[in-house]
PyMOL Python script that loads the backbone (N, CA, C, O; Angstrom):
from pymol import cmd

cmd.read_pdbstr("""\
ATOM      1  N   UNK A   1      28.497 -82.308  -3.043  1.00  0.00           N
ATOM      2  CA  UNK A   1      29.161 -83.012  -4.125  1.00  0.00           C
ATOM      3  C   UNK A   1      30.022 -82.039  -4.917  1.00  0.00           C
ATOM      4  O   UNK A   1      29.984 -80.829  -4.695  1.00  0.00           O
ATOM      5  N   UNK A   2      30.527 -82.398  -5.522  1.00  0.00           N
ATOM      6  CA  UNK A   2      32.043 -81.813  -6.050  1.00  0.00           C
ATOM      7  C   UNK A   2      32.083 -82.077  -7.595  1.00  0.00           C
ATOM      8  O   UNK A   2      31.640 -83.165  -7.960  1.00  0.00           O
ATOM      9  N   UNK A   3      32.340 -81.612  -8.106  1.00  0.00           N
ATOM     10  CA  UNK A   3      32.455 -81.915  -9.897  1.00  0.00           C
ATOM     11  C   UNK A   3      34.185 -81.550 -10.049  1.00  0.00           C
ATOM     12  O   UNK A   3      34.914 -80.811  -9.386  1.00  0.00           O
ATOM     13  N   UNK A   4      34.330 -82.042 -10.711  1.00  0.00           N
ATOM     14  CA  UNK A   4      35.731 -81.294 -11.091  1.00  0.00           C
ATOM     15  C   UNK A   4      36.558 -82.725 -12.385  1.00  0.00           C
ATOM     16  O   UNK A   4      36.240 -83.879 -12.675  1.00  0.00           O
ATOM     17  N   UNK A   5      37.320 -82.088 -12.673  1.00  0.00           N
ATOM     18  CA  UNK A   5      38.073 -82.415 -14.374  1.00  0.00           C
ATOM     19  C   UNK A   5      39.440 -83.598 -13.590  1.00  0.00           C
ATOM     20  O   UNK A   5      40.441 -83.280 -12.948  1.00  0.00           O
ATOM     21  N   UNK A   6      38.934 -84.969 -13.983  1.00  0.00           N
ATOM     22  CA  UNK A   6      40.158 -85.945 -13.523  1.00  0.00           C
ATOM     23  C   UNK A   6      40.356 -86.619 -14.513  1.00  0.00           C
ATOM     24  O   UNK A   6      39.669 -86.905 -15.493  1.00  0.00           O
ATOM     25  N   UNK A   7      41.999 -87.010 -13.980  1.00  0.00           N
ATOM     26  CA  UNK A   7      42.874 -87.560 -15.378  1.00  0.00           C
ATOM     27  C   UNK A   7      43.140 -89.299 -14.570  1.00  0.00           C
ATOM     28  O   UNK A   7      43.812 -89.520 -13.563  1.00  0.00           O
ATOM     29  N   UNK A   8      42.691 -89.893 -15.060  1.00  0.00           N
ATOM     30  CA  UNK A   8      43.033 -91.571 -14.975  1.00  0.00           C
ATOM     31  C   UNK A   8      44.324 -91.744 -15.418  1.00  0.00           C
ATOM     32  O   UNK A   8      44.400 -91.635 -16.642  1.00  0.00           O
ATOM     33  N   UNK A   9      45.344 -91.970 -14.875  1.00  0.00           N
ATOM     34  CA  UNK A   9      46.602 -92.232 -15.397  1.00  0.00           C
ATOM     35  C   UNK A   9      47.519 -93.952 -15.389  1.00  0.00           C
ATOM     36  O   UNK A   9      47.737 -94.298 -14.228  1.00  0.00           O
ATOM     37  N   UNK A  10      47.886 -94.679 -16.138  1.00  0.00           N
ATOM     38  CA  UNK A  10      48.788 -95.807 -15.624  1.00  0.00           C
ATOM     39  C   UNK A  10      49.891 -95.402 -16.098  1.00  0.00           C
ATOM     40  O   UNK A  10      49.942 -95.139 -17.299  1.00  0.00           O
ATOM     41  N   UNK A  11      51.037 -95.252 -15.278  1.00  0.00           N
ATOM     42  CA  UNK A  11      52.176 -95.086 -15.912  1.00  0.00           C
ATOM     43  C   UNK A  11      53.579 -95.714 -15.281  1.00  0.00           C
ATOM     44  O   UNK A  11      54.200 -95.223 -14.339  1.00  0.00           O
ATOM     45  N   UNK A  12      53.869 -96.699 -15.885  1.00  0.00           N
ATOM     46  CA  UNK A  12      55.009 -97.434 -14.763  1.00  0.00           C
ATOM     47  C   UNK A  12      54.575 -98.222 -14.008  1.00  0.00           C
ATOM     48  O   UNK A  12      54.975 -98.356 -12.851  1.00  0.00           O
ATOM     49  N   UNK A  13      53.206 -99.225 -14.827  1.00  0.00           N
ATOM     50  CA  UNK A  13      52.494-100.121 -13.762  1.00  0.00           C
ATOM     51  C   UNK A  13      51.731 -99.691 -12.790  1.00  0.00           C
ATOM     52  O   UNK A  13      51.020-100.397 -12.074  1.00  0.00           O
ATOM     53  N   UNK A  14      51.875 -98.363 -12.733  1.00  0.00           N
ATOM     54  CA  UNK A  14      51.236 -97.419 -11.347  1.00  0.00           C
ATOM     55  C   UNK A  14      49.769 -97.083 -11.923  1.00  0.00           C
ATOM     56  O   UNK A  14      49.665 -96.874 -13.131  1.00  0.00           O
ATOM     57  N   UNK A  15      49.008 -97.043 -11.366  1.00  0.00           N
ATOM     58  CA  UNK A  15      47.465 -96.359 -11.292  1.00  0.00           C
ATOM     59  C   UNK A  15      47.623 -95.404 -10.328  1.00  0.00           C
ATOM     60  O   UNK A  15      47.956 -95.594  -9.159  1.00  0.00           O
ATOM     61  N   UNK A  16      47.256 -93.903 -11.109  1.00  0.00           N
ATOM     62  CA  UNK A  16      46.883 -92.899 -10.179  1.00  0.00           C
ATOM     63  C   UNK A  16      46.041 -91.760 -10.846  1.00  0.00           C
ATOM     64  O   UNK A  16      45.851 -91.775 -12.062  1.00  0.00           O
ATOM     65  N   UNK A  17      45.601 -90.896 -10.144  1.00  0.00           N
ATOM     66  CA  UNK A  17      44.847 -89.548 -10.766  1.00  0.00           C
ATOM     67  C   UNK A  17      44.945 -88.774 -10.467  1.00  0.00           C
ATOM     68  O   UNK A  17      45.014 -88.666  -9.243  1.00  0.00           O
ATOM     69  N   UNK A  18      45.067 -87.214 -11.537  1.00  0.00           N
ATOM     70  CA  UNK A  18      45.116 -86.268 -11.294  1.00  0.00           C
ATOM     71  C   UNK A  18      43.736 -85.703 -11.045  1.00  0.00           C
ATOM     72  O   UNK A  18      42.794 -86.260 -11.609  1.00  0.00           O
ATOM     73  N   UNK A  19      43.529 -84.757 -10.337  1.00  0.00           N
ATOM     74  CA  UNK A  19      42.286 -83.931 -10.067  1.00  0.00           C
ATOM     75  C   UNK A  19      42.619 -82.334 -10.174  1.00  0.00           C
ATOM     76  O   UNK A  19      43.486 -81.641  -9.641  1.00  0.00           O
ATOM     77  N   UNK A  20      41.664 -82.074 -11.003  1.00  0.00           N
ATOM     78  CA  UNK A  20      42.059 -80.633 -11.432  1.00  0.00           C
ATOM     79  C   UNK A  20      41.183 -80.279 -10.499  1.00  0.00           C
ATOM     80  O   UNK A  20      40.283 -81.080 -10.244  1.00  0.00           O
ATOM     81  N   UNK A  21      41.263 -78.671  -9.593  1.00  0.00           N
ATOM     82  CA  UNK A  21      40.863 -78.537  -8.836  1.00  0.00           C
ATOM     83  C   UNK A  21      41.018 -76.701  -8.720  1.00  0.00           C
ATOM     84  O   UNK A  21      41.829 -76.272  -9.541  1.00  0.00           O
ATOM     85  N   UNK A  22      40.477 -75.803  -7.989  1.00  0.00           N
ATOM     86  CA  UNK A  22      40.666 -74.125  -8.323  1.00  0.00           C
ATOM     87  C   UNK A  22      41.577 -74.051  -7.577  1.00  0.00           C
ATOM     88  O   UNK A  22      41.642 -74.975  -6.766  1.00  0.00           O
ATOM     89  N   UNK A  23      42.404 -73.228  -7.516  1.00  0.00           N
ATOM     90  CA  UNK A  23      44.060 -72.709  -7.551  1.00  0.00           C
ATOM     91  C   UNK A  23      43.942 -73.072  -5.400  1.00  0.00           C
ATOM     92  O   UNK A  23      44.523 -73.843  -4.637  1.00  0.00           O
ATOM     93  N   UNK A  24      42.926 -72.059  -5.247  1.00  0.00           N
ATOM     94  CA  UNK A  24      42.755 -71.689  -3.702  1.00  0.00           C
ATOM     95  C   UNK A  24      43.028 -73.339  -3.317  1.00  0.00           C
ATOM     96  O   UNK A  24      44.224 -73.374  -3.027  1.00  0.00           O
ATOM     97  N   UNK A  25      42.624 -74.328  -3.220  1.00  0.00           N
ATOM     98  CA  UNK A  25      42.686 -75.423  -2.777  1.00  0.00           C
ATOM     99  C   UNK A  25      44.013 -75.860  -3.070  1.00  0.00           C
ATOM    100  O   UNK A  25      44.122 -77.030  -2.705  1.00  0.00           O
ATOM    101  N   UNK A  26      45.171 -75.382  -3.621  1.00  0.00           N
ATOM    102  CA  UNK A  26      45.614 -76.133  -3.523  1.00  0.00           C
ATOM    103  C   UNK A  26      46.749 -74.984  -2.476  1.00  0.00           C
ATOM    104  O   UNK A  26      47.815 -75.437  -2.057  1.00  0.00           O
ATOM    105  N   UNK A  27      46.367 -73.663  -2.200  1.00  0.00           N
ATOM    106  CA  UNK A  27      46.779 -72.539  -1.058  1.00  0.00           C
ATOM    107  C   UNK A  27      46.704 -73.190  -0.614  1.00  0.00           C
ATOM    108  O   UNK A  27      47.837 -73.670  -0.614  1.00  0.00           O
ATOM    109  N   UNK A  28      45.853 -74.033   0.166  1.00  0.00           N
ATOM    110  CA  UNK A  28      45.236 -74.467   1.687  1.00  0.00           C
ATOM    111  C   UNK A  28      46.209 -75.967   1.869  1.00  0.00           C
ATOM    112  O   UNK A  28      46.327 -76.870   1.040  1.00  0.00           O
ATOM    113  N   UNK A  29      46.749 -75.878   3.059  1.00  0.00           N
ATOM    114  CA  UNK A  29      46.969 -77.551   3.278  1.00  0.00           C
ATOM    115  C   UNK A  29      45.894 -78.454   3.358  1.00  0.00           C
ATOM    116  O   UNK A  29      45.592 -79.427   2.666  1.00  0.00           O
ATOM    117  N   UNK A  30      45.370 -77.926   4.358  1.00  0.00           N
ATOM    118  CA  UNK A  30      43.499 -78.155   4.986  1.00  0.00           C
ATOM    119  C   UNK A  30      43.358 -79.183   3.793  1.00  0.00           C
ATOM    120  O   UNK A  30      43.648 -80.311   3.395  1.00  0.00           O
ATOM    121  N   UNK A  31      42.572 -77.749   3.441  1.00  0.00           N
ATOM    122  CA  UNK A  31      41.889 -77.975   2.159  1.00  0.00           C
ATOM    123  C   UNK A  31      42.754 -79.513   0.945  1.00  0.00           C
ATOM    124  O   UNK A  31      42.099 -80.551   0.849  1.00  0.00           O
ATOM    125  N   UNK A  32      43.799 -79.442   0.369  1.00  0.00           N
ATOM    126  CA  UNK A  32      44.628 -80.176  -0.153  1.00  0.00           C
ATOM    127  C   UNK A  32      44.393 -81.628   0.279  1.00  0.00           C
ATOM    128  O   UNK A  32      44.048 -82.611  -0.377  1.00  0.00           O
ATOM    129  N   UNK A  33      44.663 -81.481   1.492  1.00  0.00           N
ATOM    130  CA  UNK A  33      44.486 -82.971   2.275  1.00  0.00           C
ATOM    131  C   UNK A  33      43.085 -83.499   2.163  1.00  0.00           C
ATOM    132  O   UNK A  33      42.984 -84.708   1.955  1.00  0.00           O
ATOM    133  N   UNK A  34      42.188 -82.914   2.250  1.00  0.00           N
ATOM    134  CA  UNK A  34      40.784 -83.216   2.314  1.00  0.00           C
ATOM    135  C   UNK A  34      40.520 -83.576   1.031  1.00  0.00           C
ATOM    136  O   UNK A  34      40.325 -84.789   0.964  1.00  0.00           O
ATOM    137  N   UNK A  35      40.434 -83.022  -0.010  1.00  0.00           N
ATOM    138  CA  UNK A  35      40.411 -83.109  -1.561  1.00  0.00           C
ATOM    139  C   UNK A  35      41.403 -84.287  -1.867  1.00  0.00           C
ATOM    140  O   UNK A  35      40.848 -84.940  -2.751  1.00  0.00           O
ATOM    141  N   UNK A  36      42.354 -84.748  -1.624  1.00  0.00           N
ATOM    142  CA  UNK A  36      43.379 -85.757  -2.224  1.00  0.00           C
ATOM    143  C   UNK A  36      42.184 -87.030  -1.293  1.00  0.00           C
ATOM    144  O   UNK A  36      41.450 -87.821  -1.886  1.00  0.00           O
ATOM    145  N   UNK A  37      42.311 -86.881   0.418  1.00  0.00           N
ATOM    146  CA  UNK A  37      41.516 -87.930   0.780  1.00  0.00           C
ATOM    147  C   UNK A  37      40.165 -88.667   0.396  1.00  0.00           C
ATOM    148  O   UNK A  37      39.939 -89.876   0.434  1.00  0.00           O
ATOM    149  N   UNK A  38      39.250 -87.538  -0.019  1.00  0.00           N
ATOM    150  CA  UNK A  38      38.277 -87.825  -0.694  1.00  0.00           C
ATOM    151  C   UNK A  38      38.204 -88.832  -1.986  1.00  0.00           C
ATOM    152  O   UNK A  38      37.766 -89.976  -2.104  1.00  0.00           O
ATOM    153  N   UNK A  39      38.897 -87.808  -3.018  1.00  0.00           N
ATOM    154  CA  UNK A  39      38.942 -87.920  -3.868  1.00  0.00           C
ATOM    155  C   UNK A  39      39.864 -89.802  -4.273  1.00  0.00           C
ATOM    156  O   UNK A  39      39.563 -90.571  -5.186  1.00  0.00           O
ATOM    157  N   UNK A  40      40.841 -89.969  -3.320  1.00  0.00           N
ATOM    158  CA  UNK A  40      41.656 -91.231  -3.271  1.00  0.00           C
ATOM    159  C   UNK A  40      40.667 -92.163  -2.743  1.00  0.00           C
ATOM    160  O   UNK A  40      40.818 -93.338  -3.080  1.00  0.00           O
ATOM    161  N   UNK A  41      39.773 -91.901  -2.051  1.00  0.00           N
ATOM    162  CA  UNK A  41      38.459 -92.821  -1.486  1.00  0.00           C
ATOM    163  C   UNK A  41      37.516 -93.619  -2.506  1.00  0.00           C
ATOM    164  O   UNK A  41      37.249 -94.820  -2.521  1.00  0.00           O
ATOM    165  N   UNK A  42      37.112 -92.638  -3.313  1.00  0.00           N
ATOM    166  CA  UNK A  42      36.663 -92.271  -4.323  1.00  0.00           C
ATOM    167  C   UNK A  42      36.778 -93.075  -5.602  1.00  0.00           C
ATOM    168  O   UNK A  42      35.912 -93.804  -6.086  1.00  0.00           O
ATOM    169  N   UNK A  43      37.906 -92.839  -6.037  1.00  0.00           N
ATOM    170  CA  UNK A  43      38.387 -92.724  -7.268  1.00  0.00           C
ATOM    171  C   UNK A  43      39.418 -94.458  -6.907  1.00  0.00           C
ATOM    172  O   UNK A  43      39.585 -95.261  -7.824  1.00  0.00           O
ATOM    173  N   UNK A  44      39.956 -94.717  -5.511  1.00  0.00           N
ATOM    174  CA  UNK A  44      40.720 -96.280  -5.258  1.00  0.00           C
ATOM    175  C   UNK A  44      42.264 -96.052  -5.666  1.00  0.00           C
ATOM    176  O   UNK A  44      43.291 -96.682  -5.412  1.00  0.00           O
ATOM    177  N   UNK A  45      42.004 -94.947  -6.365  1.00  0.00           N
ATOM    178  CA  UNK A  45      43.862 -94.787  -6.667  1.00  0.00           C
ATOM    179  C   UNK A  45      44.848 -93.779  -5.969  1.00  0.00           C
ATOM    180  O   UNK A  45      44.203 -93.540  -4.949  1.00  0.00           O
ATOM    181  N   UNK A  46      45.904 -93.098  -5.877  1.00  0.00           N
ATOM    182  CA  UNK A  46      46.688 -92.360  -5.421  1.00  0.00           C
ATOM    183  C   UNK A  46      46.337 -91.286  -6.299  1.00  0.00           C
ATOM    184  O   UNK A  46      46.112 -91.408  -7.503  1.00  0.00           O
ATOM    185  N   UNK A  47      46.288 -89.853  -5.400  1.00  0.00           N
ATOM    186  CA  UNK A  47      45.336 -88.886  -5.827  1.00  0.00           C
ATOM    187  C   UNK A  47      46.440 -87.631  -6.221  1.00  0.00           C
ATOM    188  O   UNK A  47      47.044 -87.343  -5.188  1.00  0.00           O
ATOM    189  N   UNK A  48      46.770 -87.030  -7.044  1.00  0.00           N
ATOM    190  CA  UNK A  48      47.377 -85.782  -6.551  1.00  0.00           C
ATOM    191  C   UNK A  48      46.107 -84.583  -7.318  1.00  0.00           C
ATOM    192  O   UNK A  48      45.001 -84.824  -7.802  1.00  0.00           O
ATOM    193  N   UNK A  49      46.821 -83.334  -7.160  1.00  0.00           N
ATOM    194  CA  UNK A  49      45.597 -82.250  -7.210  1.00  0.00           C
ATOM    195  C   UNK A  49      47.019 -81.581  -7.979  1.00  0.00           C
ATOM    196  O   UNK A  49      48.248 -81.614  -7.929  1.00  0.00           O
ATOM    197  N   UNK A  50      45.474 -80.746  -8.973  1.00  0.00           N
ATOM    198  CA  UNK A  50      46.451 -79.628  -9.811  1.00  0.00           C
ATOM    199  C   UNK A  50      45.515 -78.282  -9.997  1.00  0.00           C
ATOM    200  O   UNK A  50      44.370 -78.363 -10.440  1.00  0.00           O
ATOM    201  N   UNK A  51      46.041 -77.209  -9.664  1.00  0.00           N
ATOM    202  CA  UNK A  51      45.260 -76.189  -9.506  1.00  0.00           C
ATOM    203  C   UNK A  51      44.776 -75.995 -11.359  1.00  0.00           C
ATOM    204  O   UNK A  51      45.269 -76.502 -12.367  1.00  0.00           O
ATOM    205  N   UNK A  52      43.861 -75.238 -11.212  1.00  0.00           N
ATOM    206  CA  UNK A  52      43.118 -75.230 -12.604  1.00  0.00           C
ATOM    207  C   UNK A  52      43.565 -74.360 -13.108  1.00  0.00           C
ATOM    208  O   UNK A  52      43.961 -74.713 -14.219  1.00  0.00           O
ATOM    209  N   UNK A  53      43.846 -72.793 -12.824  1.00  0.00           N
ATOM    210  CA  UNK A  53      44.829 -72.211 -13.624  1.00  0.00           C
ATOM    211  C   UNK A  53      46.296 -71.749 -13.681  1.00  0.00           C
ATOM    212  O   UNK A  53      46.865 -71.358 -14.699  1.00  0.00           O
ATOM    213  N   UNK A  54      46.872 -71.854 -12.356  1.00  0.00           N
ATOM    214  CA  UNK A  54      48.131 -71.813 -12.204  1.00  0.00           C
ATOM    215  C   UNK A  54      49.090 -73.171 -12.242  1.00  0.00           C
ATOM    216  O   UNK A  54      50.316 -73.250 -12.168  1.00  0.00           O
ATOM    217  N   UNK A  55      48.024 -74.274 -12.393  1.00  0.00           N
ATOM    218  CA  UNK A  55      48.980 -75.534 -12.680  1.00  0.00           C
ATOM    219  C   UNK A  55      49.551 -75.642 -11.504  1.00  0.00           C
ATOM    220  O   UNK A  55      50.333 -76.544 -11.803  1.00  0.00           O
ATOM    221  N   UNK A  56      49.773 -75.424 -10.384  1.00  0.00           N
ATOM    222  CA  UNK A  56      50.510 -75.636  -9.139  1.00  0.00           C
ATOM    223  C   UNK A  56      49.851 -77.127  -8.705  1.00  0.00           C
ATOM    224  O   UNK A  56      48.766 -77.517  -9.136  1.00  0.00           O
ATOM    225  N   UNK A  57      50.735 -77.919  -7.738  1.00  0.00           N
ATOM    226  CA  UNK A  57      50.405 -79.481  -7.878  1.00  0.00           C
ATOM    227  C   UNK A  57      50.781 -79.661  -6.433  1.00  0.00           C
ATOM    228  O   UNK A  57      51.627 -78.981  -5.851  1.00  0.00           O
ATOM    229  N   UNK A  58      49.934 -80.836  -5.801  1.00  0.00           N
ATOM    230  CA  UNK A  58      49.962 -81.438  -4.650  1.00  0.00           C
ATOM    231  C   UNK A  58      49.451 -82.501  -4.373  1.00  0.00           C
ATOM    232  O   UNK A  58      48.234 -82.578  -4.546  1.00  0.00           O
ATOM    233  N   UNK A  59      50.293 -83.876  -3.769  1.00  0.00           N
ATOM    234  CA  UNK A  59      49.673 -85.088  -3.314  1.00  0.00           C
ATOM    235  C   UNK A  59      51.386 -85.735  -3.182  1.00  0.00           C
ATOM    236  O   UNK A  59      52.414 -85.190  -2.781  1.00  0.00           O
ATOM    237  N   UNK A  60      51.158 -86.922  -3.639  1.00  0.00           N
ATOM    238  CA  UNK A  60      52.353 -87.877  -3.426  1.00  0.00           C
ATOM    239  C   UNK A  60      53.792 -87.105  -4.497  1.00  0.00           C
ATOM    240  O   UNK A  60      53.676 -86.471  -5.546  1.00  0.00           O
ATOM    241  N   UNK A  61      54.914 -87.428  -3.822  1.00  0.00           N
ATOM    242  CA  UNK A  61      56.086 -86.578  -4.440  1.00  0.00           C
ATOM    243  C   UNK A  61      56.052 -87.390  -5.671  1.00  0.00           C
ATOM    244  O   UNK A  61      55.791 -86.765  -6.698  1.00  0.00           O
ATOM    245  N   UNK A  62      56.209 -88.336  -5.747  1.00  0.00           N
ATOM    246  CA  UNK A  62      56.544 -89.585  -7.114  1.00  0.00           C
ATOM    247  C   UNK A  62      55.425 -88.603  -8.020  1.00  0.00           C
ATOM    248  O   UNK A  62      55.907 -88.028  -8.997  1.00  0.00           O
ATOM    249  N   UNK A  63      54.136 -88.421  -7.764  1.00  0.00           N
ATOM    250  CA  UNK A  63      53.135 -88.371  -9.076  1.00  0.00           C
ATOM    251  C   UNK A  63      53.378 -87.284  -9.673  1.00  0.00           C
ATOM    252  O   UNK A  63      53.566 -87.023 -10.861  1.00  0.00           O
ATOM    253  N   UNK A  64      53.346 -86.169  -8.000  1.00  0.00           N
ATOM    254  CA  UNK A  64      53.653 -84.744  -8.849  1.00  0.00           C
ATOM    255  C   UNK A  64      54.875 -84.429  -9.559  1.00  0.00           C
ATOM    256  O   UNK A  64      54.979 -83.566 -10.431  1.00  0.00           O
ATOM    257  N   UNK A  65      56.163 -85.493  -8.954  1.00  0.00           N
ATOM    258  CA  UNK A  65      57.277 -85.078 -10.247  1.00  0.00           C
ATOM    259  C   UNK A  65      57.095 -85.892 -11.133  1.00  0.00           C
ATOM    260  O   UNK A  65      58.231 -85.872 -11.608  1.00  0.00           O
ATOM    261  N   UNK A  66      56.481 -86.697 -11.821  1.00  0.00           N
ATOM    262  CA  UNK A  66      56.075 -86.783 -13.101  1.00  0.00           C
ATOM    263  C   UNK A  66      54.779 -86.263 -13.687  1.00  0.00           C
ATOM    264  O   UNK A  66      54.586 -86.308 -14.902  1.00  0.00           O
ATOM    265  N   UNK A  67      54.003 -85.834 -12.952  1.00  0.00           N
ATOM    266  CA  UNK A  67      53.193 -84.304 -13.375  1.00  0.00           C
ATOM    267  C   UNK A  67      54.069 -82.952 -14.070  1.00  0.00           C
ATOM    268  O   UNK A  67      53.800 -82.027 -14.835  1.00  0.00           O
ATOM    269  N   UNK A  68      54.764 -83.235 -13.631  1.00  0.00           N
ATOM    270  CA  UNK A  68      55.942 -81.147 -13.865  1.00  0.00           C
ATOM    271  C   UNK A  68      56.474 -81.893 -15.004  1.00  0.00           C
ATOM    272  O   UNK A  68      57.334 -81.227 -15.581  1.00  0.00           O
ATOM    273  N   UNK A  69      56.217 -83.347 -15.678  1.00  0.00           N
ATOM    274  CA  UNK A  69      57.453 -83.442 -17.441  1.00  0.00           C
ATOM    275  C   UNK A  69      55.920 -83.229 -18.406  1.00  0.00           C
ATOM    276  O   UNK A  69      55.967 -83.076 -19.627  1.00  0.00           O
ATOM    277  N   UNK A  70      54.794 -83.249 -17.736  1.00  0.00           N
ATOM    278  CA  UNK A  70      53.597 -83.305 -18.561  1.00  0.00           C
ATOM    279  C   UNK A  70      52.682 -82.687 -18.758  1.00  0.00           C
ATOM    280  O   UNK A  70      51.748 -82.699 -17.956  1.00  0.00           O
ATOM    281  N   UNK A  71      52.649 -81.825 -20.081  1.00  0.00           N
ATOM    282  CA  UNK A  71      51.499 -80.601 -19.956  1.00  0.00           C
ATOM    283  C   UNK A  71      49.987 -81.101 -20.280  1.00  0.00           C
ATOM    284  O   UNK A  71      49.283 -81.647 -21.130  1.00  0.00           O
ATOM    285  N   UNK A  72      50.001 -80.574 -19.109  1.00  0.00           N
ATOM    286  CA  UNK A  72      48.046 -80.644 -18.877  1.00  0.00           C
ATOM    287  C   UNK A  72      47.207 -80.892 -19.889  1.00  0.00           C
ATOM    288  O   UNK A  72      46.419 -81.785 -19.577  1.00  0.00           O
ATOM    289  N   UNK A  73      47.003 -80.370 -21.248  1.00  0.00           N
ATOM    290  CA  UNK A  73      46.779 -81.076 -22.240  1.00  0.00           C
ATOM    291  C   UNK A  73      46.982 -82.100 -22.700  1.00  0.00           C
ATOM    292  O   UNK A  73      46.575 -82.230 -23.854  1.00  0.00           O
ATOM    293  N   UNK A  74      47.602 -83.158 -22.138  1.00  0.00           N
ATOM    294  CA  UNK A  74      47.936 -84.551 -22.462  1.00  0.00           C
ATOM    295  C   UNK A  74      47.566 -85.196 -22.047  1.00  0.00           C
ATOM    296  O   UNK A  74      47.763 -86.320 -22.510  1.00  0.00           O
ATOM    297  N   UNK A  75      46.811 -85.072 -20.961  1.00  0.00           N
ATOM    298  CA  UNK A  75      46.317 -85.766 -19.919  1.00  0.00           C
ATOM    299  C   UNK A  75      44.562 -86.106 -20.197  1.00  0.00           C
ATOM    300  O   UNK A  75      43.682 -85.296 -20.486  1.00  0.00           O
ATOM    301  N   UNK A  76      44.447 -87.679 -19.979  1.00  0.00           N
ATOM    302  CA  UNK A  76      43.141 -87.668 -20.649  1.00  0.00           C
ATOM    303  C   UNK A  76      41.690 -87.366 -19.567  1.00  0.00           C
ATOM    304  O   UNK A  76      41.102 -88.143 -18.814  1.00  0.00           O
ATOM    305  N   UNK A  77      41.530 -86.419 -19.768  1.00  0.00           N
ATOM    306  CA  UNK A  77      40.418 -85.456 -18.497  1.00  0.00           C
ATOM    307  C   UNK A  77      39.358 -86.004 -18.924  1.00  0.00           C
ATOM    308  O   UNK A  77      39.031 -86.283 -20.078  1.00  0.00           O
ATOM    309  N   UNK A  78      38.788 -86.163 -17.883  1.00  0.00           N
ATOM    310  CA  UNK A  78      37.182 -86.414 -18.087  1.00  0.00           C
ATOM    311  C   UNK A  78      36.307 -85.874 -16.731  1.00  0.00           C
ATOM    312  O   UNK A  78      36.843 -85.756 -15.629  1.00  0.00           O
ATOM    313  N   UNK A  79      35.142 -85.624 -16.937  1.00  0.00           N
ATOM    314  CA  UNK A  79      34.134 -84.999 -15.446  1.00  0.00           C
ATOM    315  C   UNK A  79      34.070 -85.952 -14.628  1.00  0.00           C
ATOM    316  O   UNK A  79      33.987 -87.047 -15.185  1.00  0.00           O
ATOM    317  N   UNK A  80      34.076 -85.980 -13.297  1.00  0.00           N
ATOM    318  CA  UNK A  80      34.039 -86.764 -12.369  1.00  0.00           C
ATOM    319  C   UNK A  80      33.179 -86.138 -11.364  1.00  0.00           C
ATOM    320  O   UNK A  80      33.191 -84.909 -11.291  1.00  0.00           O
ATOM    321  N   UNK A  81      32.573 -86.692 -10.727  1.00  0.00           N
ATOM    322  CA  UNK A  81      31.709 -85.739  -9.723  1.00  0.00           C
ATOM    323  C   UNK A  81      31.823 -86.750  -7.933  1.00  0.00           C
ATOM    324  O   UNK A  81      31.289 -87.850  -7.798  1.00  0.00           O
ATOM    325  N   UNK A  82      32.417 -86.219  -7.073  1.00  0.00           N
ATOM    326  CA  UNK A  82      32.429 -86.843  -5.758  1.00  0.00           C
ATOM    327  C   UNK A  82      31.414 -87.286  -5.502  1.00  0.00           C
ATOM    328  O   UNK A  82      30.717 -86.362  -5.922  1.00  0.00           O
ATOM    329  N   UNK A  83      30.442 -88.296  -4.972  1.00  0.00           N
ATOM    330  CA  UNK A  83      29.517 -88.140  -4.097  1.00  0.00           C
ATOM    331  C   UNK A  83      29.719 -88.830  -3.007  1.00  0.00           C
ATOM    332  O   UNK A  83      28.909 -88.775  -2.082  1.00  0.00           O
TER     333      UNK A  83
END
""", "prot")
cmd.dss("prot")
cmd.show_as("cartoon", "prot")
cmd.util.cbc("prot")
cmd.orient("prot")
């Protein structure tokens, strides 16, 4: 199981979530793909991933370019845990 810091978002009629996640995962394609799939299983919405301290971002192009107008502090985080 997995813990990690996700943001519930509607924006533009759209439902999706961010998943904060450690930097290395979002290095990895592997890895990236596995974490967005899960996590989109999961969670029922369109998933993207944001590394936890370098802010670097990956999943659907639409989410992550409106991820890059919005600093991470705005975003309403809460614990989520995979199982």
């Amino acid at each position: 199981m997995a813990t990690c810091d996700v943001a519930l978002v509607r924006q533009g009629g759209v439902n999706f979530a961010i998943v904060c996640v450690a930097d290395h995962v979002i290095n990895s394609t592997s890895s990236s793909e596995q974490m967005v799939r899960a996590w989109t299983y999961e969670l029922g919405v369109p998933v993207a991933l944001m590394g936890a301290r370098q802010h670097n971002t990956y999943g659907r192009r639409d989410i992550v370019d409106w991820l890059s107008n919005v600093h991470p502090g705005r975003l309403p985080w809460r614990r989520a845990t995979l199982s």
